[in-house]
C-alpha positions in Angstrom: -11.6 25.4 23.1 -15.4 25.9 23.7 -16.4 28.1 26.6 -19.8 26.9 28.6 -21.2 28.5 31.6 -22.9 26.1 34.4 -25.4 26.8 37.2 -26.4 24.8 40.2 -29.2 22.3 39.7 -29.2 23.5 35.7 -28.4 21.4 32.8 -25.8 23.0 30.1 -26.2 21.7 26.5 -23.2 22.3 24.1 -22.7 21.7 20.7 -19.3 20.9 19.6 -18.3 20.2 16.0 -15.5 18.4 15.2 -14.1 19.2 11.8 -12.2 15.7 10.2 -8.4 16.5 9.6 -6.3 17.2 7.4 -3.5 15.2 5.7 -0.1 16.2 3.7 1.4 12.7 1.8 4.4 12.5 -0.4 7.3 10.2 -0.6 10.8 10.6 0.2 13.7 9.7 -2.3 17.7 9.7 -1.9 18.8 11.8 -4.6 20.9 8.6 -6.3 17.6 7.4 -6.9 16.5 4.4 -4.0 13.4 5.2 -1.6 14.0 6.6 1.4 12.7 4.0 4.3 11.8 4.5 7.6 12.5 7.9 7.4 10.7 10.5 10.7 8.9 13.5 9.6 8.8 16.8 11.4 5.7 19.6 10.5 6.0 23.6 11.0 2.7 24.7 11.2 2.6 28.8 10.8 1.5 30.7 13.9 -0.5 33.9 14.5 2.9 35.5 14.5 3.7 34.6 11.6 6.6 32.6 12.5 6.7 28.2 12.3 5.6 26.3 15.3 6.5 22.2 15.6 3.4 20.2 15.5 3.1 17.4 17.7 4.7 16.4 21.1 8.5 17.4 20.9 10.3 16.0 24.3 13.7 16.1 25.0 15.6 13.1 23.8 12.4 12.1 21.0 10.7 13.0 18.1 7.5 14.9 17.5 5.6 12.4 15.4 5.2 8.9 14.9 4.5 8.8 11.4 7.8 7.2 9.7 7.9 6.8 5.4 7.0 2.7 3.9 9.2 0.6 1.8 8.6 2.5 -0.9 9.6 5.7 0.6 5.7 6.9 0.6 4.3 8.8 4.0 1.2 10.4 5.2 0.7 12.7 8.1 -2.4 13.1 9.1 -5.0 15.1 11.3 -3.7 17.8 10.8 -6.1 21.2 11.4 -6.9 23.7 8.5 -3.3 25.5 8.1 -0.1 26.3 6.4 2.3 23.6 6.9 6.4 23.1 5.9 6.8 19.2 6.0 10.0 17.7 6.5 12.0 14.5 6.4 14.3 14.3 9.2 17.8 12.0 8.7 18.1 9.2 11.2 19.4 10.4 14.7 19.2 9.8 18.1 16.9 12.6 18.8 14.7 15.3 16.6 17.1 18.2 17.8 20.4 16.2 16.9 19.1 15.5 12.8 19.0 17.7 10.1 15.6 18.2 8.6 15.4 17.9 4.7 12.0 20.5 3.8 9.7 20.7 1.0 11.6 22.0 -1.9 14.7 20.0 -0.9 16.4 22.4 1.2 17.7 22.3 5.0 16.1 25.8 6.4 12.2 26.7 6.8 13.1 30.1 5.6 13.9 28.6 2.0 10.8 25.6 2.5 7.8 25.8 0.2 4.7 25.4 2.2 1.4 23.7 2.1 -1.9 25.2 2.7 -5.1 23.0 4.1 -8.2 22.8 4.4 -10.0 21.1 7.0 -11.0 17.2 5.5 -8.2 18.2 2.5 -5.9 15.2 1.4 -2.7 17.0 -0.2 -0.1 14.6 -2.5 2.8 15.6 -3.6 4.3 16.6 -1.3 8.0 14.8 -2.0 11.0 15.2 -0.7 14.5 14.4 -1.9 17.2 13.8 0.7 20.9 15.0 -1.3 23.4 12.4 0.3 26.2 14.6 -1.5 25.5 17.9 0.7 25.5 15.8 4.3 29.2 15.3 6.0 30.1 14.7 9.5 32.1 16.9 12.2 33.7 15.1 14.8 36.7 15.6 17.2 37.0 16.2 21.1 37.5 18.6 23.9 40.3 19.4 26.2 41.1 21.4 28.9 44.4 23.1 27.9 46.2 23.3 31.4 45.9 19.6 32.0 45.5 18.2 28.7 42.7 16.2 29.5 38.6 16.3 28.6 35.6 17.2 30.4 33.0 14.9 31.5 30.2 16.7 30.3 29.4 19.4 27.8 27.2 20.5 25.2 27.7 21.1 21.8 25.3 24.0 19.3 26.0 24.0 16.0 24.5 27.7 14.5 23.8 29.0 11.1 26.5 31.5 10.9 24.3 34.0 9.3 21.7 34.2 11.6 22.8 32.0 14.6 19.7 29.9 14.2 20.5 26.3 15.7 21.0 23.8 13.6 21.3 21.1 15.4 22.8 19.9 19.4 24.4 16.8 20.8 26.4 16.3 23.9 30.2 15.3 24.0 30.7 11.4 25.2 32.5 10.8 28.6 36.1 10.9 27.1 35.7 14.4 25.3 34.9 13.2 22.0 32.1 15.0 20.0 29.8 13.9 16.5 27.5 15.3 14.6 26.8 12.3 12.2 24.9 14.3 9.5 25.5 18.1 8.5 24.8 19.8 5.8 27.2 21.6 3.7 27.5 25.2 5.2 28.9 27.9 7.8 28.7 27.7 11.1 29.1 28.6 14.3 30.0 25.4 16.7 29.4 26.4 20.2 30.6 24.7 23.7 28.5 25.5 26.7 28.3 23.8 29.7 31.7 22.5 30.1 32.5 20.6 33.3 34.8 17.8 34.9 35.4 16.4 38.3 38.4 15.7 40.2 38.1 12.5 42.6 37.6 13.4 46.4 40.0 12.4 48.7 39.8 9.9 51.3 38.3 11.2 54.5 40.3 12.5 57.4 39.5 9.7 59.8 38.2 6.8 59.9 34.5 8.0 61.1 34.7 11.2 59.2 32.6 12.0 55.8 34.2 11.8 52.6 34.8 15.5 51.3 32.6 16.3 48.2 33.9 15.8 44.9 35.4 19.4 43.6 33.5 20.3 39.8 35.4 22.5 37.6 33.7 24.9 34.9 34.9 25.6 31.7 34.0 28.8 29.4 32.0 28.9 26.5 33.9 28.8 23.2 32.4 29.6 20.3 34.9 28.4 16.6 33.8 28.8 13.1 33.6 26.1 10.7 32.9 25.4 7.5 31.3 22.4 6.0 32.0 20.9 2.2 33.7 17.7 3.2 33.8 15.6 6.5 35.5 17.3 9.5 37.8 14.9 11.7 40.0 15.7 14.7 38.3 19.0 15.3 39.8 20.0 18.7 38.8 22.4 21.2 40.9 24.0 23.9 38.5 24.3 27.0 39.6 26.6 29.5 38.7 26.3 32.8 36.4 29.4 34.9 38.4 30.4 37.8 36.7 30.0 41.0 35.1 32.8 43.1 36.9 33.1 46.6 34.7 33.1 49.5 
């Protein structure tokens, strides 16, 4: 950001350098051997608080950069401003927040990332990553409210480091209750259920000129289960139970 001041009928020359960008470039291997293809990236840039900020433009329901690896695994993201970076290879998902993220020094948390410094104009190599097939697995199974044995319409899934609580990754259950988290590395955590709601059908108005009465939502409480993650997780059920509601 450059700061100018400007007067009335007075002409305000500024001077703006403009430094040329960075880049970090590696390539990105399956640890039985075959490049990685197509493969999204994700880069922490470190902040002024010392903490890891996401670089790029990180929207709900996308990822933050374009940048994908070749056919032979190779990748380059570039522009980048004078900084310490973690670069990381994210595994195929719907969305940034719903994919693991595999970081330099093939491990699945910044904490334990090695990290890149930059200067501006610097071209880094080197910087490869190696995705271990053998430490993802799966979780799925579904949600049900326990007095009427049936799911909610709606709710939405956390899984947390159990150490720390950090988030792993999210997703949202499907219409009939069912639940997946496609790829999850081996580990403890936390699988939390917020949001929890269903709808029960409104019935047919009164008269023939009446309105329909509104649809009546029920809320379910949060439930928080441990698991633990060294093999695929099927038929993981939860027992949703519903948040009484408040009298008038």
């Amino acid at each position: 950001m450059v700061e100018i001041s400007v007067r009335a009928q007075q002409t305000t020359d500024v001077s703006i350098e403009i430094e040329r960008g960075a880049e970090i470039a590696g390539r990105v291997t399956y640890d039985d051997g075959p490049p990685a293809i197509g493969i999204r990236f994700a880069i922490h840039r470190r902040n002024a608080k010392g903490g890891w900020s996401i670089v790029g433009a990180l929207r709900e329901g996308s990822f933050a950069l374009h940048e994908t690896s070749d056919s032979h695994g190779r990748f380059v993201i570039p522009n980048l401003p004078a900084g310490e970076y973690i670069p990381c290879a994210v595994i195929p998902g719907d969305t940034q927040v719903s994919s693991p993220q595999i970081c330099l020094g093939n491990v699945f948390r910044k904490r334990d990332a090695r990290s890149i410094s930059v200067g501006a104009g610097d071209v880094v190599n080197g910087a490869d990553i190696q995705i271990p097939l053998r430490a993802i697995h799966s979780i799925a199974g579904s949600l049900v409210q326990i007095a009427t044995d049936q799911p909610p319409i709606q709710a939405k899934l956390l899984l947390l480091y159990s150490d720390d609580r950090e988030v792993a990754m999210s997703t949202s259950s499907f219409y009939d209750g069912t639940f997946l988290f496609p790829f999850v590395p081996e580990g403890s955590y936390i699988l939390q259920v917020t949001d929890g709601k269903s709808t029960e059908p409104a019935p047919a108005p009164s008269t023939e000129n009446s309105a329909s009465p509104p649809a009546k939502v029920h809320e379910f409480a949060k439930r928080e289960l441990a698991v633990t993650v060294d093999r695929d997780v099927r038929d993981f059920n939860v027992g949703m139970v519903e948040i009484p509601a408040q009298q008038p």
